[in-house]
C-alpha positions in Angstrom: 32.6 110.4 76.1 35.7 112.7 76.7 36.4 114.8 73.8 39.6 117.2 73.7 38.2 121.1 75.2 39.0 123.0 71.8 37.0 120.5 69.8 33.9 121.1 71.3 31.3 123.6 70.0 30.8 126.9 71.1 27.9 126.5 72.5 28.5 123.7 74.7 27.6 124.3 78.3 30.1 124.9 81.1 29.8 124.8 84.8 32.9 126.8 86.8 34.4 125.5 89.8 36.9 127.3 92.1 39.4 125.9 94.4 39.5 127.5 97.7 43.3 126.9 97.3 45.7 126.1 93.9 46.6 122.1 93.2 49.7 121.0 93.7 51.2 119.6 90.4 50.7 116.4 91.9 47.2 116.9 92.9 46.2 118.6 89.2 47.4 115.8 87.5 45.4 113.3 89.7 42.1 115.5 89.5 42.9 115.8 86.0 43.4 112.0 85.3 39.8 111.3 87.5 38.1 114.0 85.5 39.1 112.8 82.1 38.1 109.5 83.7 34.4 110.5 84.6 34.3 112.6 81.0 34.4 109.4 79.3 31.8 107.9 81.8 29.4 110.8 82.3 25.8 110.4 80.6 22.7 111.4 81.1 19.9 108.8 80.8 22.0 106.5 79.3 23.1 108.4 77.0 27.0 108.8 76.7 27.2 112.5 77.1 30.0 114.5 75.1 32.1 116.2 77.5 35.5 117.9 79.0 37.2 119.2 81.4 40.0 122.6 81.5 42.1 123.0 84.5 43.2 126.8 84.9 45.7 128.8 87.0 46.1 125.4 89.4 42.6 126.4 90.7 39.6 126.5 88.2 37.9 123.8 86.8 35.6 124.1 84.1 33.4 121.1 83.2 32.2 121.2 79.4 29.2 119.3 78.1 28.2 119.2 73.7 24.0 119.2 74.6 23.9 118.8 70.5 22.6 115.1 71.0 22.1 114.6 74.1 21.6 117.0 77.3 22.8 117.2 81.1 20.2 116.0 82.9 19.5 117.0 86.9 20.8 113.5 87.4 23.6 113.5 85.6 24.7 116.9 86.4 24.2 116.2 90.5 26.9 113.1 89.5 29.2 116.0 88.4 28.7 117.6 91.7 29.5 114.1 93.3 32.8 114.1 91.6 33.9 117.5 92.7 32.8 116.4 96.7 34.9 113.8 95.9 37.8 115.5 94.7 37.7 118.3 97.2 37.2 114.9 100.5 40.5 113.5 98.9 42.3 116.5 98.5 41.0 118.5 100.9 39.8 121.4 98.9 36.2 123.2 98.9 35.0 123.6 95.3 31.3 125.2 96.8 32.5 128.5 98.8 30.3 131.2 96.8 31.9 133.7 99.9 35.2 134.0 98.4 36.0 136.1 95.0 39.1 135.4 93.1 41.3 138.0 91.5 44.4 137.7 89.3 47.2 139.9 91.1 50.9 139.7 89.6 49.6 136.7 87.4 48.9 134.7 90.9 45.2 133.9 92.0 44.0 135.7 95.4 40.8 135.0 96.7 39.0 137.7 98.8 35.7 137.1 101.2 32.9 139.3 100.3 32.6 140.9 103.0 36.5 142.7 102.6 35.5 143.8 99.3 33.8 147.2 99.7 37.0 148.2 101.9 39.4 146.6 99.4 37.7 148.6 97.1 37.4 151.7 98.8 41.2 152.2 100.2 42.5 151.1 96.5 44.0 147.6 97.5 42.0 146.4 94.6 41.2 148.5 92.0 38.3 148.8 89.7 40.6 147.4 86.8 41.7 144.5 88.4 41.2 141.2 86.7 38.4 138.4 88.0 36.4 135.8 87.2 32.7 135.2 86.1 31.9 131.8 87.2 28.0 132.5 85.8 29.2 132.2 82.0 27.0 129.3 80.8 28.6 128.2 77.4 31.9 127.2 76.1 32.1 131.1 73.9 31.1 132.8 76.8 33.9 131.4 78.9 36.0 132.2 75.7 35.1 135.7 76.2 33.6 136.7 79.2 35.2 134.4 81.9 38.5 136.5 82.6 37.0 140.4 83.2 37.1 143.0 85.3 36.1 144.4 88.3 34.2 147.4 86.9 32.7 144.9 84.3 31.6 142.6 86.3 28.5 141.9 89.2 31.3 143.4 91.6 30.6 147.0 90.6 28.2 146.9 93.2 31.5 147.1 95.8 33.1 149.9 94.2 33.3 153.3 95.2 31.5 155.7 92.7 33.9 157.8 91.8 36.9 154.8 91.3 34.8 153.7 88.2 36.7 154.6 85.1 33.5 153.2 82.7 
């Protein structure tokens, strides 16, 4: 059952997906119309599950579920992955690339392999302040707060020089 993102609770689960590239504005509004179309399907057990879906910067979707009455299941969370295998076939997109980190530069999304960061980091391309992404929150207020962070703030420190952090 698709319910509006703001009207569920704050502690309503969310998983994070990011596009290895932006949507077009065609593409968003197709993957948004199939996503509020599997929202309204999506249950677990039977159960109609109370869910959402928020589209952000053309290249992060966040999947919402109310667990109040009743609760993802393996099954029907692995029918959640489906969709997104689905949407990334037709459009050509990789929502499962864990290698790549995404950064807000000039308010434009940049992704970044793991394996440039430590040099980013360390010639001062990127710098310790520089906004990302936590795609571990795990509920709805935790997205809210912690989603959009920064470098120095977030499991990245571990790339930054020691004497760049400013914490």
């Amino acid at each position: 059952m698709y319910i509006p993102f703001e009207k569920l609770p704050p502690q309503s689960r969310v998983w994070v997906y990011q596009a290895d590239r932006s949507f077009s504005p065609d593409e968003e509004k197709s993957v948004s119309e199939m996503l509020a179309d599997f929202c309204s399907r999506w249950e677990a057990h039977g159960y109609p599950l109370k869910t959402s879906f928020k589209i952000e910067f053309s290249r992060f979707i966040i999947l919402c579920v109310d667990e109040s009455s009743a609760g993802a299941s393996g099954c029907s969370i692995d029918g959640s992955v489906r969709v997104l295998k689905g949407l990334g076939n037709q459009f050509n997109i990789n929502f499962f690339d864990r290698t790549k980190v995404a950064f807000l530069v000039n308010g434009e999304i940049e992704t970044y392999s793991l394996n440039q960061l430590r040099s980013l980091f360390e010639s001062a391309i990127l710098k310790p302040s520089i906004q990302t992404f936590n795609s571990l929150v795990a509920t709805k207020a935790e997205w809210e707060t912690n989603w959009k962070t920064t470098a120095e703030k977030s499991w990245l420190i571990k790339y930054l020089p020691k004497d760049a952090l400013s914490v």
